[in-house]
N, C-alpha and C positions, 0 to 999 in steps of 0.2 A: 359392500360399502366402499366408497371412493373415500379417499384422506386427502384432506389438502393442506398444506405446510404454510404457516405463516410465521418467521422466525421475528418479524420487530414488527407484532400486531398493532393499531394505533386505534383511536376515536376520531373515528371521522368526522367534522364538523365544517358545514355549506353553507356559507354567508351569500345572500342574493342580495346586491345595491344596483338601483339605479344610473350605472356609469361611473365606471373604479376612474378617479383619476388619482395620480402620486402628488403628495402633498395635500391634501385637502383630506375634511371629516366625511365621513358618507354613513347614511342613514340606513340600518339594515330593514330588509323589507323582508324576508325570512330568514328563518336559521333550521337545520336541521342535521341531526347530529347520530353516527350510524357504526356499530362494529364496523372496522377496517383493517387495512391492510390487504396486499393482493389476495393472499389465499383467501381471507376470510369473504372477500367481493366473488371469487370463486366458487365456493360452498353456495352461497345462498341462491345465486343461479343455477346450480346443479339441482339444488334440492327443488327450486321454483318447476326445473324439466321435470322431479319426480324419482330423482337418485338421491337414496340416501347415502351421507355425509357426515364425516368427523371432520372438525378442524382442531390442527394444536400447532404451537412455538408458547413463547413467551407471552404475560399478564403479569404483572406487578403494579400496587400502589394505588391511589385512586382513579387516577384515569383506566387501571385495567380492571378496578373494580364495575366502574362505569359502563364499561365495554363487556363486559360479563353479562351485565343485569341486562343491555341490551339486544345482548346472544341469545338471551333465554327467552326471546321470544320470534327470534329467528325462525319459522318453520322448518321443522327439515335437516336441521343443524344440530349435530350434536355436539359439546364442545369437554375439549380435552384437551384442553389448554394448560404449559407446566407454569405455575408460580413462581415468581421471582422479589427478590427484595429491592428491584429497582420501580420505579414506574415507568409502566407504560406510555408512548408518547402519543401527541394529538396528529393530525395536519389538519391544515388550514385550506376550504377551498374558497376562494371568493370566485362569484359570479356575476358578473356587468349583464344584465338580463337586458339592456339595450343592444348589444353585440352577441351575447352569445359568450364571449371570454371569457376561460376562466383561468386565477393565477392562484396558484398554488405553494402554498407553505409546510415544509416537511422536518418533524423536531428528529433526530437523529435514535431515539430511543432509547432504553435500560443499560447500564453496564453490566454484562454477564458475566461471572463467576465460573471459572472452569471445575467447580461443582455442579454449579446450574448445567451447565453443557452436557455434561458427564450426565446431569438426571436425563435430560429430554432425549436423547440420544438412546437409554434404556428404553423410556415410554415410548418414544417412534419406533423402536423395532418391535414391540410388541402391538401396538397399532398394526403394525404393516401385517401382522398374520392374522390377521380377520380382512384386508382389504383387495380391492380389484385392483388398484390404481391409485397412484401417488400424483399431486403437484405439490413442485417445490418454488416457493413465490416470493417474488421481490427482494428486500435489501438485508444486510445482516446486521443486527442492532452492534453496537461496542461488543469488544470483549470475545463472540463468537468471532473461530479461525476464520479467515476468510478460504481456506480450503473448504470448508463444511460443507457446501453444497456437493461436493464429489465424494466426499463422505458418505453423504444419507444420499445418493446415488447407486455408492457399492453397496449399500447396507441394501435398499431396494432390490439389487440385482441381485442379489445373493440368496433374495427369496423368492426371487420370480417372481414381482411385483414392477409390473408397467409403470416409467418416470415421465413425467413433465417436467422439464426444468425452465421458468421463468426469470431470469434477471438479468444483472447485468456488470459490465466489468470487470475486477480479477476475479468476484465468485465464478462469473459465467466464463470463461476462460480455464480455469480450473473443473470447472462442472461439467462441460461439453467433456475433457479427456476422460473422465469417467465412464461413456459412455450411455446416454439417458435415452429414453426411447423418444422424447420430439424434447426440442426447444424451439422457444419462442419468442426471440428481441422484436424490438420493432429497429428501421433503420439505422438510427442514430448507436442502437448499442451493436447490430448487425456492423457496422462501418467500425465501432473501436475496438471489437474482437478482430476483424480479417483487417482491416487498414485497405478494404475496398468499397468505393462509395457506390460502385453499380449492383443495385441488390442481386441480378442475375450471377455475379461475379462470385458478390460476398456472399451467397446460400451456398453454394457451391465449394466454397473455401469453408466453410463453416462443417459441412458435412465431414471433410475430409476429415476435420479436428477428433470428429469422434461420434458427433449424433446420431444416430437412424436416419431420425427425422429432423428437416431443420422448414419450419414455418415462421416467415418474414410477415410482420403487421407494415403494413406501408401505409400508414391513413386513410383518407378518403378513397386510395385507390387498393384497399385489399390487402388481401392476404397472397404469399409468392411460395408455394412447397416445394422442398427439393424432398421426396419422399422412398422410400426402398419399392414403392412399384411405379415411381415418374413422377414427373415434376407438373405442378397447376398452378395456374392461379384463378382466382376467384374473387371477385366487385360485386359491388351494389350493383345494385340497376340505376339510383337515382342518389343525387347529393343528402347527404339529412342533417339535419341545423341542430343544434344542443349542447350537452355538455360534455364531450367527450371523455371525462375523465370515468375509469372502469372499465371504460368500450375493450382495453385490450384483455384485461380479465374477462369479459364475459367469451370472447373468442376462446381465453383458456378453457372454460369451461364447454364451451362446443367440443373444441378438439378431444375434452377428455369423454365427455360423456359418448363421441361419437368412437375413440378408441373402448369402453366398454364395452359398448354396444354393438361392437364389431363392424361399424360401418366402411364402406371403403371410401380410401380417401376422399372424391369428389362431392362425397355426402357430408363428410366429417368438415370438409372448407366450408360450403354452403353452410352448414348449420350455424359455424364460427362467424361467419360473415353477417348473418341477419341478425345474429346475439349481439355484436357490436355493432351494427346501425341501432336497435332496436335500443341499445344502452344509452346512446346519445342524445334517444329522444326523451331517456328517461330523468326526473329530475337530481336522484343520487346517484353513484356508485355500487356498485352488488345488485341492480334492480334492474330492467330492462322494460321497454313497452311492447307488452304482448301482443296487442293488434298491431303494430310496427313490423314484429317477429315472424308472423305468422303469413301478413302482409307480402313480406320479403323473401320470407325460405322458399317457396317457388319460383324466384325471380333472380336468386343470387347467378350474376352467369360466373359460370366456371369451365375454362377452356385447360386443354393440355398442351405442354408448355413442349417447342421441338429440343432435340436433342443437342442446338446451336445456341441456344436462347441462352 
């Protein structure tokens, strides 16, 4: 079983208008609305590959009851989720379906109790002994230390259970010295952990901090590995039009599913790379388009990177 961590799970919810402009009413032309949060957009692409999957963090109130009833029909997904007395938060994606843009609204989520902490902290280590592999995903609601992620790192390593670490800022700053088997920024958080804006520079700086592995999401143009057997990167073959929001999640779920699976690295990019084209074209978050997928995983090029690079 693969676990994946989502500490401030949300309800995700997809508003599609004809042409977002500021100031003005806009008419929604669909709505559709999806357990979220990274890990949880994680899980359901694992489980889509055919890995079974736990997800847990935080659920309170009625939006996490919300998000619950929607889990439960998640394929694939088991959920193990801890309760909390706060509620769960929503985000907001609106989509301009004349552009392709989307803007993005994120509510900050639950204030946790350092009881609540104290439970999930029990229930993840007992998760972690039935699991192959851990990700630990996106932001930390109120309340949770913001060391935690290097927490449930050591707590990982202590049983021999393979980490992900996805997020960003002082958790991931803290989280990389823990030592995690890959992490995952994309530029922007790459650039405020090392303070180098050349991704070859900043994977490189990043490593040193503490990773194994450190894989760079560089948008359109890929994924950058600085990895313990050499560094790749790996592209599309061709541009693809959508909604990029998830694309980086479903990368996570490449990487991990291709560390279960033993694959070597070159396999493990490639699969990451067509997951997140394949997400773009898809119309939520946590879903992907399988003939997109399929389309691409033969096609992803992936070169090795020289020694100067």
């Amino acid at each position: 079983m693969i676990l994946t961590v989502t500490l401030n799970t949300a309800l995700d919810i997809t508003y599609r208008v004809r042409g977002l402009r500021p100031h003005t009413s806009h008419r929604v032309t669909e709505v559709t609305e999806r357990p979220g949060g990274k890990g949880l957009n994680v899980a359901r692409v694992l489980a889509a590959l055919g890995h079974e999957v736990s997800v847990t963090g935080f659920v309170g109130g009625a939006t996490g009851r919300a998000l619950r009833e929607r889990l439960a029909h998640a394929p694939g997904v088991v959920d193990a989720l801890v309760p909390v007395s706060g509620a769960s938060r929503r985000t907001i994606a609106v989509v301009d379906t004349a552009t392709g843009d989307t803007t993005q609204l994120n509510e900050p989520g639950p204030q946790i109790t350092p009881r609540e902490w104290a439970a999930f902290q029990e229930a993840y280590e007992v998760l972690l002994r039935s699991s192959s592999a851990v990700a630990l995903c996106g932001s930390l609601p109120p309340g949770v230390p913001v060391g935690a992620y290097a927490q449930l790192v050591r707590t990982a390593r202590a049983l021999a259970v393979p980490v992900l670490l996805d997020t960003s800022g002082e958790p991931l700053r803290r989280g990389i010295a823990a030592r995690p088997d890959v992490v995952k920024p994309n530029a922007d958080e790459l650039a405020e952990l090392t303070g180098a804006r050349d991704p070859a520079q900043a994977t490189r700086d990043a490593r040193r901090r503490g990773a194994h592995a450190v894989v760079a999401s560089l948008g359109a143009e890929g994924l950058l590995a600085r990895t313990p057997d050499g560094d790749w990167r790996a592209a599309p073959p061709r541009p693809v039009r959508g909604n990029p929001t998830g694309a980086g999640d479903s990368a996570v779920a490449g990487l991990l599913s291709g560390l279960v699976e033993r694959l070597p690295w070159p396999e493990r990019l490639e699969r990451a790379v067509a997951l997140s084209a394949a997400t773009v074209s898809a119309p939520v978050a946590g879903e992907f388009d399988r003939d997109v997928y399929e389309e691409l995983l033969g096609r992803v090029r992936v070169t090795r990177e020289t020694a100067a690079a």
